[in-house]
N, C-alpha and C positions, 0 to 999 in steps of 0.2 A: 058200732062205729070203730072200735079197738083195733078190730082186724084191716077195717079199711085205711085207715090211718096208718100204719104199717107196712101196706102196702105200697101205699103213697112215698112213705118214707122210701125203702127200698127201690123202687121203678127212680125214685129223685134221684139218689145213689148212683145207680147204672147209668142215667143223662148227665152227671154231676162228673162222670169219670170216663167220660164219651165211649161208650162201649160200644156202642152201635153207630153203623152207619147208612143214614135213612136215604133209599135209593128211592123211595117214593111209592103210591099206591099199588097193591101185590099187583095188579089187574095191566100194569103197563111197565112196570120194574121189570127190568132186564137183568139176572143174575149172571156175575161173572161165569166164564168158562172155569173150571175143575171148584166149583164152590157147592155145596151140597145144603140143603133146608134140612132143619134138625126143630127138634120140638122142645119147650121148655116149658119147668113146673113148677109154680111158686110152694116151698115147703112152708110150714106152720110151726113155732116151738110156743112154750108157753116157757120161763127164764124160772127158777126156783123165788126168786121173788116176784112172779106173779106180771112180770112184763112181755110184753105181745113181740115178737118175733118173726119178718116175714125173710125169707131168703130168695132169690129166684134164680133157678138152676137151670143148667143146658142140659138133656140128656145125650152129653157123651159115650153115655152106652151104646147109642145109634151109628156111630162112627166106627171104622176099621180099627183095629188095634194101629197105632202107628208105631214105624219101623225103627223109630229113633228110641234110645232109653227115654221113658218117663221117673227116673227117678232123682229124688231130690232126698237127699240125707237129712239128719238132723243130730245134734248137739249128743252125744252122748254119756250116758251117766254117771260114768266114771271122771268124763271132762267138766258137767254141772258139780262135779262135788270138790275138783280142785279148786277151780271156779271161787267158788261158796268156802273153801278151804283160804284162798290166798285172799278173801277180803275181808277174812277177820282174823287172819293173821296179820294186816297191813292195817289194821283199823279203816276198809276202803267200806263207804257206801255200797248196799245190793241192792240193786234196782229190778223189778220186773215188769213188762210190759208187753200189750198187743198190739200189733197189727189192725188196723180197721180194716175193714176191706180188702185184703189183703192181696189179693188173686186178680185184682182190678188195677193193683198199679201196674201188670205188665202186659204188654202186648201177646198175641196169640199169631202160633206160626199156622192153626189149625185155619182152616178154608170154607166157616160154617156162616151158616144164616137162619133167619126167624121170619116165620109171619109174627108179627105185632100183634098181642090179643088184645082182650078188655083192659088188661092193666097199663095199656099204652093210650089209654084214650084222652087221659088229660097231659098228654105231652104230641098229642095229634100225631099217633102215630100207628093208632090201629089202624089192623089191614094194609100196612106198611111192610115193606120186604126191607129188610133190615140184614145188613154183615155185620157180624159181630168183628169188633178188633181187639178187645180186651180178653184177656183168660179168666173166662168167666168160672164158675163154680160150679163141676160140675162135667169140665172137659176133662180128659184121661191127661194131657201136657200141662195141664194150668201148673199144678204143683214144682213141676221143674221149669216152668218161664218164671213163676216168681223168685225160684231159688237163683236162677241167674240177675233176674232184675235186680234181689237185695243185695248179691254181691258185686256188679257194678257198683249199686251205690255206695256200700261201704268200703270199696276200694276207693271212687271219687272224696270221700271221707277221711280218706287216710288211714283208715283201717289197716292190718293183712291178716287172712285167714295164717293158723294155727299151721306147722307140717304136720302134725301128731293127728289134728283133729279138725278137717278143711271146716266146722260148723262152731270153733272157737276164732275170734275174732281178738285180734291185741292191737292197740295203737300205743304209743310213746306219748307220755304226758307230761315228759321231764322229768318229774322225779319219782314217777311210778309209772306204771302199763294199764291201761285199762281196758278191760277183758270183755268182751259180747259171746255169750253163747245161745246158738241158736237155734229156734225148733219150729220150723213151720212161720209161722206168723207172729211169734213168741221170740221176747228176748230177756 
């Protein structure tokens, strides 16, 4: 049951963060023009303490290289250690944290679709032709649609990325700056 429950969890996950968009049974769904069916695989981890782990992945391997950069930077090491440097020079709290999901809060500019297997059945959606609209885990862009979604938001925040280091983040907090560096899904 460990595994199935997991499952369950994850597929909730993906309807929870509307990833998909259910055009109805494969047998009469009409797929948009330039949209392409791609196949997906739920991976398996078992966690160092022994908790079950389901992820469900697009294979983006299936798709063209697209023409646009996919790259998304991250925080550099030299920038984590001023970082780590000026908050205990300043006596400032360090905080670390993740991203859930992380790849799911942004939309995808990628043009793909799924039949629905087994693990859609308790959201009535097997056999379902399904567009994905979330960047899902797994596409070759997901990585640089998140890196742009997180930095709208931390601009709407009032954030500004760093000139030095676009993956440090400083906001004004009156009587000090407080600093975000970032790595992926990681802050």
């Amino acid at each position: 049951e460990m595994w199935r429950e997991v499952i369950k969890v994850e597929m909730g996950q993906l309807i929870d963060y509307s990833v998909f968009k259910d055009l109805g049974p494969k047998e009469v769904a009409k797929l948009p023009q330039g949209y392409k069916i791609i196949r997906a695989n739920t991976i398996f981890d078992v966690k160092h303490d022994l908790r079950r782990k389901a992820r469900f992945v697009a294979m983006g391997n299936m798709t063209e290289p697209p023409k646009e950069s996919v790259y998304s930077s991250v925080v550099s090491v030299r920038s984590l250690r001023i970082i780590m440097f000026l908050a205990e020079l300043n006596r400032l709290d360090l905080h670390a944290c993740d991203i859930g999901n992380a790849y799911l809060e942004a939309n995808t500019k990628e043009k793909l679709a799924i039949v629905g297997g087994p693990e859609f059945r308790d959201f009535n959606m097997e056999d379902h032709m399904l567009i994905i609209e979330r960047a899902m885990y797994g596409f070759r862009t997901s990585g640089a649609r998140f890196w742009e979604h997180l930095s709208d938001y931390l601009r709407e925040l009032g954030w500004t990325p760093s000139k030095a280091d676009p993956d440090v983040w400083m906001k004004d907090e009156g009587d000090y700056y407080a600093y975000i560096g970032r790595y992926v899904d990681d802050l």
